[in-house]
mmCIF file as Biopython writes it, N, C-alpha, C and O atoms, coordinates in Angstrom:
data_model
#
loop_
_atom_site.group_PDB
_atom_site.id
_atom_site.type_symbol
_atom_site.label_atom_id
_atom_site.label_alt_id
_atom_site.label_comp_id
_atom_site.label_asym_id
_atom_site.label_entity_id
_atom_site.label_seq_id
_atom_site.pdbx_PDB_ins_code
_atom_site.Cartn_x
_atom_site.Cartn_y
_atom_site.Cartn_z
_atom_site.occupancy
_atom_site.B_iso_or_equiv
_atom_site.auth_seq_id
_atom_site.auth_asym_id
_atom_site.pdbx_PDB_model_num
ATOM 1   N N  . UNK A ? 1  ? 1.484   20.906  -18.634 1.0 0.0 1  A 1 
ATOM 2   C CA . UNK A ? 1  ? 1.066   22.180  -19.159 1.0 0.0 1  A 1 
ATOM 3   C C  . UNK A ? 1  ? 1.804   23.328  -18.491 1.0 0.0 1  A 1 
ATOM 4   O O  . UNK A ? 1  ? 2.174   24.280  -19.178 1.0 0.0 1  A 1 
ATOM 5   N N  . UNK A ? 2  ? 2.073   23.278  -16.974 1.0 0.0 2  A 1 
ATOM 6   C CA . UNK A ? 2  ? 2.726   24.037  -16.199 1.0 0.0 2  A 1 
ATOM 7   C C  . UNK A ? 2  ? 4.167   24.426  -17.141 1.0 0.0 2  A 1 
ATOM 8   O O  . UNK A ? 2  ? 4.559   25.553  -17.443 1.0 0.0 2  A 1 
ATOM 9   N N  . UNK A ? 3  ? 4.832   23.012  -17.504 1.0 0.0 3  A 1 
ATOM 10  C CA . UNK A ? 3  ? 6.564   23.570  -18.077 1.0 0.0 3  A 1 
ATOM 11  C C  . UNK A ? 3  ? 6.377   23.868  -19.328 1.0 0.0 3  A 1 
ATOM 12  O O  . UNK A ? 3  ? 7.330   23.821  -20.105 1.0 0.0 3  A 1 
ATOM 13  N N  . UNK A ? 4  ? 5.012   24.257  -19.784 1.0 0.0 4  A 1 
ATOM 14  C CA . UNK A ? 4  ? 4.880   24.409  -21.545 1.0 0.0 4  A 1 
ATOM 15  C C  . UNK A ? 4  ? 4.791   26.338  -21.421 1.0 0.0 4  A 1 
ATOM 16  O O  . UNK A ? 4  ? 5.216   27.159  -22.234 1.0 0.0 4  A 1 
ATOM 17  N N  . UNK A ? 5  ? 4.144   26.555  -20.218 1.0 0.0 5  A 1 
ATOM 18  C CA . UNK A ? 5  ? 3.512   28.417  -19.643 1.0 0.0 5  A 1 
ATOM 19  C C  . UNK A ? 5  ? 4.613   28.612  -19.412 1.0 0.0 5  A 1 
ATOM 20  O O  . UNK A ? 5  ? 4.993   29.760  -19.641 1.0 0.0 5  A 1 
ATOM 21  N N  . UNK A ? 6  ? 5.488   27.766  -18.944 1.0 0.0 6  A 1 
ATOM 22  C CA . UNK A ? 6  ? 6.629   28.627  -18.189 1.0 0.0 6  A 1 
ATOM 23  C C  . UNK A ? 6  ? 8.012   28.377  -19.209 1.0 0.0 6  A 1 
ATOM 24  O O  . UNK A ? 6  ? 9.159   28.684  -18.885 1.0 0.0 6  A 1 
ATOM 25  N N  . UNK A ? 7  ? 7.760   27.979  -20.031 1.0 0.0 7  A 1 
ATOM 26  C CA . UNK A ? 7  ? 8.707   27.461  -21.235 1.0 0.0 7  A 1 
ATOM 27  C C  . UNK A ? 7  ? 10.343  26.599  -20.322 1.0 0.0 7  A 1 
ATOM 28  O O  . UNK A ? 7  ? 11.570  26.669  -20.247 1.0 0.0 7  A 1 
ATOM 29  N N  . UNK A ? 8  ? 9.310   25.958  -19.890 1.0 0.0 8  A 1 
ATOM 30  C CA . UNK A ? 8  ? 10.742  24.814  -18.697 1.0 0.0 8  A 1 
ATOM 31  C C  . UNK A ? 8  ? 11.125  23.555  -19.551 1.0 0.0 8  A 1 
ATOM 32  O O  . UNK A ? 8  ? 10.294  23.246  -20.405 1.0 0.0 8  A 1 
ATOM 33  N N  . UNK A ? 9  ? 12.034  22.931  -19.473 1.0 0.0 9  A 1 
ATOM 34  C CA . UNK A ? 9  ? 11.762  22.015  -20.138 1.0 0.0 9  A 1 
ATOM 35  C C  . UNK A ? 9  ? 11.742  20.767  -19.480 1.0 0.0 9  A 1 
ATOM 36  O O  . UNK A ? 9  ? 12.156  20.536  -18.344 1.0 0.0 9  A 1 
ATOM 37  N N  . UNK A ? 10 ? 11.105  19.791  -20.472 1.0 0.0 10 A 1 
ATOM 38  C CA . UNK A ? 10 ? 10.268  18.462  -20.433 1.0 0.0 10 A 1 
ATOM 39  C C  . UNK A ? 10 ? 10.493  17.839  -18.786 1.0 0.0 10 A 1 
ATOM 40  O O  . UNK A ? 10 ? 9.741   17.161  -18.085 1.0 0.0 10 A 1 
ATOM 41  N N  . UNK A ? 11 ? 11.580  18.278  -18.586 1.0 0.0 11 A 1 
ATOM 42  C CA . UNK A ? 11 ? 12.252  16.707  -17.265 1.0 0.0 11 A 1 
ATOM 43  C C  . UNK A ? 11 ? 11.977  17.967  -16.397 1.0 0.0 11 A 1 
ATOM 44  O O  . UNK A ? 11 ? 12.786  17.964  -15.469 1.0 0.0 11 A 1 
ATOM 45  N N  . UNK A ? 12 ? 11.258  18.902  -16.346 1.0 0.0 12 A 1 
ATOM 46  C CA . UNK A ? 12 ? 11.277  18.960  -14.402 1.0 0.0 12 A 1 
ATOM 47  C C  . UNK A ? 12 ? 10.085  18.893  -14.643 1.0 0.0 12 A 1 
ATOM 48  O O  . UNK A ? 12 ? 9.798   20.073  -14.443 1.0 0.0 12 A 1 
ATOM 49  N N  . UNK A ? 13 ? 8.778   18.225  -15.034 1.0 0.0 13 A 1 
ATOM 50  C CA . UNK A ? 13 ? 7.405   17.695  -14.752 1.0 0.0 13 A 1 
ATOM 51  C C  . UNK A ? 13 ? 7.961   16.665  -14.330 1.0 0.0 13 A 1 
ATOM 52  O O  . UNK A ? 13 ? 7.748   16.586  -13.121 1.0 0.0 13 A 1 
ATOM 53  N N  . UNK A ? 14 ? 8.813   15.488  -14.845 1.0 0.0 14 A 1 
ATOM 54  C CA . UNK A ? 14 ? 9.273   14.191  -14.624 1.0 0.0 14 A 1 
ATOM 55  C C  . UNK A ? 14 ? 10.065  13.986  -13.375 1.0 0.0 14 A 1 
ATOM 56  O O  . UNK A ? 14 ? 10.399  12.890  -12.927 1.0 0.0 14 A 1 
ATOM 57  N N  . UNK A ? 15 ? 10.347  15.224  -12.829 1.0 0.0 15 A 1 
ATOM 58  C CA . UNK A ? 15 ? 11.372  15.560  -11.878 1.0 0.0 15 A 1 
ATOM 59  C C  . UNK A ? 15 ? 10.218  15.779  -10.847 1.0 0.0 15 A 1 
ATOM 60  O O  . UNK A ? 15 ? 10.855  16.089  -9.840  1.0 0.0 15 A 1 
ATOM 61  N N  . UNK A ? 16 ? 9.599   15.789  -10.686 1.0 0.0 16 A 1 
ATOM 62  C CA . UNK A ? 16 ? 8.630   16.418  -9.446  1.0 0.0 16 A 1 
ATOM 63  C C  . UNK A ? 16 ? 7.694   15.001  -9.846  1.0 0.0 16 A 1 
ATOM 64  O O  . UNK A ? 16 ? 7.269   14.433  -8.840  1.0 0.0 16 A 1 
ATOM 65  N N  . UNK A ? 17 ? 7.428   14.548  -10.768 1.0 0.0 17 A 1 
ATOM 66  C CA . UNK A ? 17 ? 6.725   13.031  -10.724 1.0 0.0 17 A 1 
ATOM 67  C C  . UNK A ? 17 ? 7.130   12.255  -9.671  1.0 0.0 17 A 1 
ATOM 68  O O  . UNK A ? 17 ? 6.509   11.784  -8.719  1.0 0.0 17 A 1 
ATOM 69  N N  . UNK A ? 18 ? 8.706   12.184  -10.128 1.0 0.0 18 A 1 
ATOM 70  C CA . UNK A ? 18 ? 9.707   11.296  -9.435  1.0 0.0 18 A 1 
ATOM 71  C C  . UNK A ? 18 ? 9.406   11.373  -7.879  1.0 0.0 18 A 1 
ATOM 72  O O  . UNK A ? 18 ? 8.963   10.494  -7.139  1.0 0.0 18 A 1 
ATOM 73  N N  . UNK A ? 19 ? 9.798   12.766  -7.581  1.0 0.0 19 A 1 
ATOM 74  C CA . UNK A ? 19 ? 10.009  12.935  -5.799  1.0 0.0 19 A 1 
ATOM 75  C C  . UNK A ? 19 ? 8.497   12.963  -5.550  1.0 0.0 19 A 1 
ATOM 76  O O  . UNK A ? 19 ? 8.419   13.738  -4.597  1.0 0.0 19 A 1 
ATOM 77  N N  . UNK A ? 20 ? 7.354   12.605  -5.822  1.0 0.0 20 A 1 
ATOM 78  C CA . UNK A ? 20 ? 6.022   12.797  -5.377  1.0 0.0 20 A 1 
ATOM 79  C C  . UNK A ? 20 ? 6.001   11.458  -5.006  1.0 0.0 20 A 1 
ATOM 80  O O  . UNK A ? 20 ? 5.956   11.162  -3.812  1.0 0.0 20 A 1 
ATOM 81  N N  . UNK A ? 21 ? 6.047   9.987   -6.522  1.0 0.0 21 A 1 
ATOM 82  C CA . UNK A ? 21 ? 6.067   9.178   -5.883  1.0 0.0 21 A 1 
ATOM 83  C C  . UNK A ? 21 ? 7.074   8.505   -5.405  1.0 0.0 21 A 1 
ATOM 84  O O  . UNK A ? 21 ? 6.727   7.364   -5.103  1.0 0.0 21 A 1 
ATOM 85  N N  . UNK A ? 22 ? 8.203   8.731   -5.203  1.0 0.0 22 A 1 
ATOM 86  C CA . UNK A ? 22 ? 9.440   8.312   -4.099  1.0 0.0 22 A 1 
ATOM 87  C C  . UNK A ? 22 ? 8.625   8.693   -2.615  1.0 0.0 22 A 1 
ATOM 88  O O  . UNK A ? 22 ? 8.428   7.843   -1.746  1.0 0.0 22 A 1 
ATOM 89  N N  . UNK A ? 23 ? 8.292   9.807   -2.526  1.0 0.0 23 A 1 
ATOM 90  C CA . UNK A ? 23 ? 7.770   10.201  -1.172  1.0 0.0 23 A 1 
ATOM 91  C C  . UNK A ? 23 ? 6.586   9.910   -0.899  1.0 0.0 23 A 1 
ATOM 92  O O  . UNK A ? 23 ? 6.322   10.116  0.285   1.0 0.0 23 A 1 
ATOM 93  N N  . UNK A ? 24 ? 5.512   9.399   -1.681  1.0 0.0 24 A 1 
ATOM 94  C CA . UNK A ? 24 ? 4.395   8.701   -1.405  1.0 0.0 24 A 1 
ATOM 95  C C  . UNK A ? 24 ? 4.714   6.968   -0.665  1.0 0.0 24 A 1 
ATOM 96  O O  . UNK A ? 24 ? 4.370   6.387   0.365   1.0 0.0 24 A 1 
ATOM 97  N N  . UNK A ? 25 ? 5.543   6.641   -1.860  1.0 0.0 25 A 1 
ATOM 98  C CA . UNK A ? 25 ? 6.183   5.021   -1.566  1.0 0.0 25 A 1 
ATOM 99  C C  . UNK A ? 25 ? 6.615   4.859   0.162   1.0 0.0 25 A 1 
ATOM 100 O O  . UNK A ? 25 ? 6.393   4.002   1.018   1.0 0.0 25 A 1 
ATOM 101 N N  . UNK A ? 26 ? 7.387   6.250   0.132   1.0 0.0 26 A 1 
ATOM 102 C CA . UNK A ? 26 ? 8.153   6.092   1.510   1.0 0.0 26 A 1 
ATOM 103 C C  . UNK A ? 26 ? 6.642   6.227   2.507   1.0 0.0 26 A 1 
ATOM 104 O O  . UNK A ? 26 ? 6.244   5.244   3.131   1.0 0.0 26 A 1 
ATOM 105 N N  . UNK A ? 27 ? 6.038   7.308   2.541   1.0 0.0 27 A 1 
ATOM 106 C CA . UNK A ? 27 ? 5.329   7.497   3.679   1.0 0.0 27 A 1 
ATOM 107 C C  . UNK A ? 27 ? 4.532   6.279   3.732   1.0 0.0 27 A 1 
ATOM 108 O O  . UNK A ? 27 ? 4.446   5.822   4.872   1.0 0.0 27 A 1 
ATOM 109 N N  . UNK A ? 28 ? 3.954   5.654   2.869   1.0 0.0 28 A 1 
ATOM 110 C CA . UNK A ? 28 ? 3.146   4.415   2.911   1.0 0.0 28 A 1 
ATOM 111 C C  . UNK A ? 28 ? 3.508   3.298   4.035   1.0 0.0 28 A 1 
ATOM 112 O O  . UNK A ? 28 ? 2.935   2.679   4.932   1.0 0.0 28 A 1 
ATOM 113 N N  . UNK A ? 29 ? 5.110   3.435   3.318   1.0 0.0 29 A 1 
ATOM 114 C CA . UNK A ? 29 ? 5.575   2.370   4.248   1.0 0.0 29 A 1 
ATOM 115 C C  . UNK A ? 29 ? 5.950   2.907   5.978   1.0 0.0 29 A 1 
ATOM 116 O O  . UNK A ? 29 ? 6.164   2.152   6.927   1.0 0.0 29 A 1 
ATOM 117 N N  . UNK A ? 30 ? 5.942   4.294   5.993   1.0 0.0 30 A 1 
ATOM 118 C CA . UNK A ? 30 ? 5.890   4.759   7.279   1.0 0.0 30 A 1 
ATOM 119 C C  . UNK A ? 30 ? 5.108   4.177   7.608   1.0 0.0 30 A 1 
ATOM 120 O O  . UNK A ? 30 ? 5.354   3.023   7.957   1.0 0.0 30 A 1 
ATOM 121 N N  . UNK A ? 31 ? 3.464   4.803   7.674   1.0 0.0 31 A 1 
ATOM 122 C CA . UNK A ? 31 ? 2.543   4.538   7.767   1.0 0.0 31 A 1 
ATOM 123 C C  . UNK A ? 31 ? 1.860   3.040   8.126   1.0 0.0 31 A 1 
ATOM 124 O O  . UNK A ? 31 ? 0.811   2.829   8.734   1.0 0.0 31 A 1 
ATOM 125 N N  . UNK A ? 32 ? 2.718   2.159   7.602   1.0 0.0 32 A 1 
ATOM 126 C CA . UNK A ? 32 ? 2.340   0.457   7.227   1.0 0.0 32 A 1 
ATOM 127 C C  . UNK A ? 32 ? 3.293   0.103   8.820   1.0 0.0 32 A 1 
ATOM 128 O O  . UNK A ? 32 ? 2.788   -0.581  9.710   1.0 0.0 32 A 1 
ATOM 129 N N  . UNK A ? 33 ? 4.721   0.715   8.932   1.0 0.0 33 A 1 
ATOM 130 C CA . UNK A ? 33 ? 5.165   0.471   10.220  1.0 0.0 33 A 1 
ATOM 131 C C  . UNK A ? 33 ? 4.792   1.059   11.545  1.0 0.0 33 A 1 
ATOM 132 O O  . UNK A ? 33 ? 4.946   0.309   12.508  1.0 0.0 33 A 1 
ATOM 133 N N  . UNK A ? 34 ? 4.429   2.004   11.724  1.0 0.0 34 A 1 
ATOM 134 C CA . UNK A ? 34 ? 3.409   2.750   12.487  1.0 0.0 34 A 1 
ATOM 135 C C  . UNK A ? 34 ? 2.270   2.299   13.115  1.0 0.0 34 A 1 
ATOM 136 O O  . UNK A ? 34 ? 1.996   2.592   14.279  1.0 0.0 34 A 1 
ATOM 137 N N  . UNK A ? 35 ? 1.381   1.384   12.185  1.0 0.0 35 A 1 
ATOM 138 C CA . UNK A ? 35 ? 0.156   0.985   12.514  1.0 0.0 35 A 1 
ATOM 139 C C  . UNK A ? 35 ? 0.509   -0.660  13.091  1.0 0.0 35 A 1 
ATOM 140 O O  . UNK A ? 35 ? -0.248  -1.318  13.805  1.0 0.0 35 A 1 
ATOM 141 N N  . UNK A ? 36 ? 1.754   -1.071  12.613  1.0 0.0 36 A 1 
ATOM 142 C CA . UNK A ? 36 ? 2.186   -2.541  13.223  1.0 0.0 36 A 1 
ATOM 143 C C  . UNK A ? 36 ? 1.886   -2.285  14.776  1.0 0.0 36 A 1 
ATOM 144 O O  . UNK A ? 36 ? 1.141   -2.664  15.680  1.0 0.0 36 A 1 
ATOM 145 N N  . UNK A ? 37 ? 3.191   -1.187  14.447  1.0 0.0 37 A 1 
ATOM 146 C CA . UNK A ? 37 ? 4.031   -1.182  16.366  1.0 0.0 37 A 1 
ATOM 147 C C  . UNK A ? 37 ? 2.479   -0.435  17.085  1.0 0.0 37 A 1 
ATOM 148 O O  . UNK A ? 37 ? 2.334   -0.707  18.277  1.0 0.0 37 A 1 
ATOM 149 N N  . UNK A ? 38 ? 1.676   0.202   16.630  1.0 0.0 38 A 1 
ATOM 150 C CA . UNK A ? 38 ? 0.106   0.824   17.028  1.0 0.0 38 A 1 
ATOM 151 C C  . UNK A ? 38 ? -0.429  -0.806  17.481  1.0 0.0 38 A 1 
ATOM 152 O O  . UNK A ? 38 ? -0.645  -1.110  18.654  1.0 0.0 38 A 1 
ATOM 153 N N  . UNK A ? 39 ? -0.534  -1.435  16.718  1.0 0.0 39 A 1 
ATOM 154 C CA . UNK A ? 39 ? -1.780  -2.307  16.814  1.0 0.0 39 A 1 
ATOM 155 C C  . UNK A ? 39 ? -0.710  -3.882  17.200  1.0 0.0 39 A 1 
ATOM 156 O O  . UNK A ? 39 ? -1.088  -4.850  16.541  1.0 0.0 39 A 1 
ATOM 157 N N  . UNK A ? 40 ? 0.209   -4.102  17.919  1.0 0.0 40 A 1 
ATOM 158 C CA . UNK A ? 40 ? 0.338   -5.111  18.063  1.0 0.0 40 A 1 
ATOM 159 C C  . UNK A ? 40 ? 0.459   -5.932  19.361  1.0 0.0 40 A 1 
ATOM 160 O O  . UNK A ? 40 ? 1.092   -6.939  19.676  1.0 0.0 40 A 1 
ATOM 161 N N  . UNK A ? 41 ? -0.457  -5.049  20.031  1.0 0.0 41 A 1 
ATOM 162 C CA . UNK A ? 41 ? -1.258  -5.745  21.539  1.0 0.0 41 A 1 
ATOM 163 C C  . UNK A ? 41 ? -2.968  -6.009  21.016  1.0 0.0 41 A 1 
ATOM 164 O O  . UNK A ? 41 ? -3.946  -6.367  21.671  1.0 0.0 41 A 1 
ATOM 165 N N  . UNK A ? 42 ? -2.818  -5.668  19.586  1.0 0.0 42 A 1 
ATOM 166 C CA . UNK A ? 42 ? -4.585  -6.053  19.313  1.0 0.0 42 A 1 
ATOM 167 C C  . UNK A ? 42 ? -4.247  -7.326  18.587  1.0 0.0 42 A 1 
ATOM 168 O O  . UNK A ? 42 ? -4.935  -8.312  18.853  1.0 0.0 42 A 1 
ATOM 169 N N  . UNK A ? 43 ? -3.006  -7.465  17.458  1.0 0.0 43 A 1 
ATOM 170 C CA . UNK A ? 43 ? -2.935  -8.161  16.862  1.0 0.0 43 A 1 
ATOM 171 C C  . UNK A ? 43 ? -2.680  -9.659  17.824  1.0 0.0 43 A 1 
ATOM 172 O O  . UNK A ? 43 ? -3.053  -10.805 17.572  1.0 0.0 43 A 1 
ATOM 173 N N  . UNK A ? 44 ? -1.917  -9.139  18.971  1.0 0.0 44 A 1 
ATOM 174 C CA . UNK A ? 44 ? -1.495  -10.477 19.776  1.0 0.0 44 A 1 
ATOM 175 C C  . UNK A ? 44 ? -2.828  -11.136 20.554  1.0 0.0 44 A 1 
ATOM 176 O O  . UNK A ? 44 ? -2.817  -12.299 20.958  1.0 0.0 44 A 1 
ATOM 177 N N  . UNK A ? 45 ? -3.618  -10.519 20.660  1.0 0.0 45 A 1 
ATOM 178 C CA . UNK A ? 45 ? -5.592  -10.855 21.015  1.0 0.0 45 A 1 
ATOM 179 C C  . UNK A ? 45 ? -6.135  -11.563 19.894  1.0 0.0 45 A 1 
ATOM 180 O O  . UNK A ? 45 ? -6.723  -12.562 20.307  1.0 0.0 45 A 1 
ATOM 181 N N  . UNK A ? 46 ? -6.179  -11.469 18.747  1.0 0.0 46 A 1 
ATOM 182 C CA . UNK A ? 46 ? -6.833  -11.588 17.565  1.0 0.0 46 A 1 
ATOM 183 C C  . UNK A ? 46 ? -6.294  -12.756 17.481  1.0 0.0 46 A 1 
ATOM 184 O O  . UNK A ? 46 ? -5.115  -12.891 17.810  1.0 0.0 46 A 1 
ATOM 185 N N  . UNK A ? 47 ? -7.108  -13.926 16.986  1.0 0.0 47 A 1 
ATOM 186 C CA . UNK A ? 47 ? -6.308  -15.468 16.553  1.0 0.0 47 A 1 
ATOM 187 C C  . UNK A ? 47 ? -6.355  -15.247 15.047  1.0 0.0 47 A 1 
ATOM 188 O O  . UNK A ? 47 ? -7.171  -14.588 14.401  1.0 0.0 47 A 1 
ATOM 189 N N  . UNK A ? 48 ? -5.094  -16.080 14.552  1.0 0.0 48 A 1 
ATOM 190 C CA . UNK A ? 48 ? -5.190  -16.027 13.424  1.0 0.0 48 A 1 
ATOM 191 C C  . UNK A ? 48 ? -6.177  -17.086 12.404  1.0 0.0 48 A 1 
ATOM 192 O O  . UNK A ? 48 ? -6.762  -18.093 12.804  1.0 0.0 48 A 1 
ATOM 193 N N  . UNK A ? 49 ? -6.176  -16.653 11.265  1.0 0.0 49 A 1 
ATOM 194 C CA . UNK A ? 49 ? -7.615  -16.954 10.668  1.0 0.0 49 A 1 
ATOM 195 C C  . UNK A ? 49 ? -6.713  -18.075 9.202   1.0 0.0 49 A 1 
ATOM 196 O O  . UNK A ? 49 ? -6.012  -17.796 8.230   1.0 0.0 49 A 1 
ATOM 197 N N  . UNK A ? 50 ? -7.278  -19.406 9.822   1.0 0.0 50 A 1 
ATOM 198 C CA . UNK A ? 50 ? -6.119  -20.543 8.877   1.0 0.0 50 A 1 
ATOM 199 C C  . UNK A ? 50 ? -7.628  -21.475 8.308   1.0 0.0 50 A 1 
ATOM 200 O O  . UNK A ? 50 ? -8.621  -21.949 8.860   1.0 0.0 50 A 1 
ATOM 201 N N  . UNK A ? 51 ? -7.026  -21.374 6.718   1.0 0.0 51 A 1 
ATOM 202 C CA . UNK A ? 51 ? -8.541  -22.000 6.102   1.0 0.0 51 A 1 
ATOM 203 C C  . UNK A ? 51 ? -7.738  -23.665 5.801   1.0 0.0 51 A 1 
ATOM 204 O O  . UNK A ? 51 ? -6.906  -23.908 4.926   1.0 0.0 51 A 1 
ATOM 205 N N  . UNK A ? 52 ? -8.284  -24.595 6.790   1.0 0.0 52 A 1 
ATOM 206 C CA . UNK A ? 52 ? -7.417  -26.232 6.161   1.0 0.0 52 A 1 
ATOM 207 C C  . UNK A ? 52 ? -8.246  -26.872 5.020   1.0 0.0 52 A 1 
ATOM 208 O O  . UNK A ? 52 ? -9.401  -26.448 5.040   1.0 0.0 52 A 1 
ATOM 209 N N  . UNK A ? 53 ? -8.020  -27.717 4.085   1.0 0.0 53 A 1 
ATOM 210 C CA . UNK A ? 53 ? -8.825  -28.437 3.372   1.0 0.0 53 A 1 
ATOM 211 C C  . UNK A ? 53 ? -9.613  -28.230 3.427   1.0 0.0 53 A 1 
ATOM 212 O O  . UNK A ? 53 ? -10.021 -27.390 2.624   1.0 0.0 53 A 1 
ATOM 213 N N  . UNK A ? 54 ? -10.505 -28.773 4.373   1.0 0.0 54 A 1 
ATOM 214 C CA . UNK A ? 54 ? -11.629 -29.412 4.380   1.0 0.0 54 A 1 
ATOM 215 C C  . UNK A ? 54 ? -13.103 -27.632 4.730   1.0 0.0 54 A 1 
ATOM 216 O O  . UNK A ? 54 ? -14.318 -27.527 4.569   1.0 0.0 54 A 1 
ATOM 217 N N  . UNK A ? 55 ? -11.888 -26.558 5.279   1.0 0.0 55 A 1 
ATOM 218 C CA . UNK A ? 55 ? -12.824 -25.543 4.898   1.0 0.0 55 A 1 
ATOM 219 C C  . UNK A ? 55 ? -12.777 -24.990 3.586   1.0 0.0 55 A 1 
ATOM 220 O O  . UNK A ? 55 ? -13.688 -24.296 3.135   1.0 0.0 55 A 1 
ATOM 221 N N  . UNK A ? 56 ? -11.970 -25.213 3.101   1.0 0.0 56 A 1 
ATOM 222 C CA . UNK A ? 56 ? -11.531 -24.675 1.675   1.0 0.0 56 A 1 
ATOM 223 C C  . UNK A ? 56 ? -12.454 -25.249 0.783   1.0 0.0 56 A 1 
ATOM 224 O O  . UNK A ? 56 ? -13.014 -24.593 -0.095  1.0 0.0 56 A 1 
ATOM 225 N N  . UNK A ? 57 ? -12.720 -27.037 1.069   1.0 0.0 57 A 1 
ATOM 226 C CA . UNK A ? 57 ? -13.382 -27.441 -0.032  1.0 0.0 57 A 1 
ATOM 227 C C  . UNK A ? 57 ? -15.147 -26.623 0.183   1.0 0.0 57 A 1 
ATOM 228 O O  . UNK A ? 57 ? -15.908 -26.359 -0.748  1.0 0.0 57 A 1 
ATOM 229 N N  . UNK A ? 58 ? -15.405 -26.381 1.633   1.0 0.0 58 A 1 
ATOM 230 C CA . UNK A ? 58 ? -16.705 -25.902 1.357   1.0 0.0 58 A 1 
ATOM 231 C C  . UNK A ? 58 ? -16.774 -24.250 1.178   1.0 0.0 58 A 1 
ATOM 232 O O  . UNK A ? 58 ? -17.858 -23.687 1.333   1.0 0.0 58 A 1 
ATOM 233 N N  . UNK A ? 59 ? -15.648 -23.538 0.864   1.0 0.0 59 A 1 
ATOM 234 C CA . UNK A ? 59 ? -15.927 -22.340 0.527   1.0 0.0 59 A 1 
ATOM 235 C C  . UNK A ? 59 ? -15.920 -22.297 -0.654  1.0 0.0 59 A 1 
ATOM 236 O O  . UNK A ? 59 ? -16.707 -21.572 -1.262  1.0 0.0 59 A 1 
ATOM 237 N N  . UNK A ? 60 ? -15.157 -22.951 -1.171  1.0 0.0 60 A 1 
ATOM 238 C CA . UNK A ? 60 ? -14.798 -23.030 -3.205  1.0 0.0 60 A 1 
ATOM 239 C C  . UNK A ? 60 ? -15.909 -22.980 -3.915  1.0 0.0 60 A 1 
ATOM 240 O O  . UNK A ? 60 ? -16.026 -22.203 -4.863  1.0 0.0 60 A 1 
ATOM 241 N N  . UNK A ? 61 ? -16.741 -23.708 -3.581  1.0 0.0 61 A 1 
ATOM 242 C CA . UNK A ? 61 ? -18.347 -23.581 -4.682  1.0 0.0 61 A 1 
ATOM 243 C C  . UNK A ? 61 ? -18.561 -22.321 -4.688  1.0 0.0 61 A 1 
ATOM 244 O O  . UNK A ? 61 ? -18.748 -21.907 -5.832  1.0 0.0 61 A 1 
ATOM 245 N N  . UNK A ? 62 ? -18.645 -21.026 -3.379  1.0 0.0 62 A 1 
ATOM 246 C CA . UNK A ? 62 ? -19.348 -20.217 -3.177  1.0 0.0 62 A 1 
ATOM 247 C C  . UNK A ? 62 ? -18.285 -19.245 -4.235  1.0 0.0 62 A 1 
ATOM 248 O O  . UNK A ? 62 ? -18.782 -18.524 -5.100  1.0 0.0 62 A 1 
ATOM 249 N N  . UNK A ? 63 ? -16.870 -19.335 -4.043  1.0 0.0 63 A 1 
ATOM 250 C CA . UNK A ? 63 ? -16.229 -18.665 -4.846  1.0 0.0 63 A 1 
ATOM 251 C C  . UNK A ? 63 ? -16.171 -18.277 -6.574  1.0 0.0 63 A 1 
ATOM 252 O O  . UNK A ? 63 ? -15.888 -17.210 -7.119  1.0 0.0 63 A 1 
ATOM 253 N N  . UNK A ? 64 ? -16.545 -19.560 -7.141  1.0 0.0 64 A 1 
ATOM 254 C CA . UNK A ? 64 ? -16.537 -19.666 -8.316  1.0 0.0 64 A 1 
ATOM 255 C C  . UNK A ? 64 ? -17.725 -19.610 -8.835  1.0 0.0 64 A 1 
ATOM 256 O O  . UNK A ? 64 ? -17.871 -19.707 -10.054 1.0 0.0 64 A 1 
#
């Protein structure tokens, strides 16, 4: 509605779409590397969480 008031045309709404989410995408992934290198004296504490068979077969009922 903005480039319709200002009689702009069509591609700079599409143009400011673009760089909003290009720069959303990017900071995310800032953000996603940030919290690694943050949290990876918690992550090296934390055991990891491995479901074998035989827990799998008794979670499956509850799933479905």
């Amino acid at each position: 509605m903005a480039s319709y008031a200002l009689n702009a045309p069509p591609s700079v709404p599409l143009k400011y779409i673009l760089l909003f989410g290009t720069g959303a995408l990017i900071m995310r992934g800032a953000g996603c590397t940030i919290n690694d290198l943050w949290d990876q004296n918690l992550d090296n504490a934390v055991g990891t969480w491995v479901i074998g068979p035989s827990r799998l077969s008794s979670v499956l009922p509850f799933l479905l």
